[in-house]
C-alpha positions, 0 to 999 in steps of 0.5 A: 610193446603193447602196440607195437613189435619193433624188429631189432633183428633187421639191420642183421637180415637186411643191413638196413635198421628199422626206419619209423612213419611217422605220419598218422601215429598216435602221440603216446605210441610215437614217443614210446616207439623213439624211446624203445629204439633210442635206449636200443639202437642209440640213433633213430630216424624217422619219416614223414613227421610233424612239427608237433611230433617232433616237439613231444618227441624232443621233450622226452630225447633232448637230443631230437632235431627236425628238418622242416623240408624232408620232415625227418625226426631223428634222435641220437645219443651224444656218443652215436658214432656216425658212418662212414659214407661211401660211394656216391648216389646223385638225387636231383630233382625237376623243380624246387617244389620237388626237393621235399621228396628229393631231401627225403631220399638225400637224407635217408641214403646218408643215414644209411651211409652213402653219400649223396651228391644233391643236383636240383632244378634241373627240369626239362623246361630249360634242358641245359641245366641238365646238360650241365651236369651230366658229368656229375650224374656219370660220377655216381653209382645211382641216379634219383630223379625226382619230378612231379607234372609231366615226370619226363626228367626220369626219362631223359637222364636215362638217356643219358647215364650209365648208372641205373635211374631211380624215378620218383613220381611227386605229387606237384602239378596242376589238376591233371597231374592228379596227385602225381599220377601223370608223373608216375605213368609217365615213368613207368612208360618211360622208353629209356632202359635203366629207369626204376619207379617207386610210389608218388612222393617215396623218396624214402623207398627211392633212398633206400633202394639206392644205397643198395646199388651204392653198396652193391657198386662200392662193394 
């Protein structure tokens, strides 16, 4: 394509298919790019979209559906035979203003063929509701955690879990929060062993490193 070089080769090297960011795509070249990878692939999945994208998308895939909270586009054939998922990958999240960003990687790592056990608003600032599900998160072969404010959710699961912790820093909070900022260095300062921590708001990077571990833990 003019614009654009779509790596078809990916899902060979890294086992992973090519993903498409929406965000910040103009209309024509996102709409050729679903095109490309519909005809090739028979399924493709996109991050960070718009209810405007979704609309020219659909007009030329019939088949486009959009969630409104993880804003994912996707548009498979009729005949796009899903995987299997396998494993488990537990993505909870400190509040319900995180669950944009923990559906983002709850959905990804589906996509990719891990299932995904969602756990939400399990915060610190009422601790027992972790505690409660704490045999849970021991079931899976990873742990998403998702916090924006202080972050401390990442720290205090690590403390808790034998699976490796992502941590994923959001961007909800009041002004010294700074866009996720005091989250993500909170995480990154964590004390806890285990804790990994992707970029603020990357709940797609956070997914994907997780099905890795799933495979890796299944495999």
């Amino acid at each position: 394509m003019e614009f654009a070089n779509l790596d078809f080769d990916r899902k060979n090297r890294t086992g992973f298919p090519e993903v498409i960011f929406c965000q910040g795509k103009m209309d024509d070249f996102l709409v050729d790019i679903y095109q490309k990878m519909y005809e090739r692939d028979g399924c493709v999945f996109g991050t960070r979209a718009t209810e405007h994208q979704y609309e020219i998308v659909k007009a030329v895939l019939p088949t486009a559906t959009y969630d409104k909270v993880s804003r994912i586009l996707k548009a498979k054939k009729p005949d796009y035979k899903e995987q299997e998922l396998i494993g488990n990958v537990a993505v909870l999240t400190a509040g319900t203003a995180d669950i944009p960003v923990a559906e983002e990687a709850a959905q990804t790592i589906e996509y990719f063929g891990s299932r995904a056990t969602r756990v939400f608003d399990v915060g610190v600032s009422g601790i027992h509701r972790l505690l409660e599900n704490v045999d849970t998160l021991n079931e899976a072969n990873c742990v998403v955690a998702v916090a924006g404010m202080e972050g401390a959710l990442a720290s205090v699961v690590g403390g808790l879990v034998k699976a490796p912790v992502i941590a994923v820093p959001t961007s909800v909070g009041y002004g010294a929060n700074m866009g996720g900022i005091s989250a993500l260095l909170t995480m990154i300062n964590s004390c806890a062993n285990g804790i990994s921590v992707v970029n603020i708001d990357n709940g797609y990077g956070a997914g994907y490193i997780a099905t890795q571990i799933n495979r890796l833990a299944v495999h």
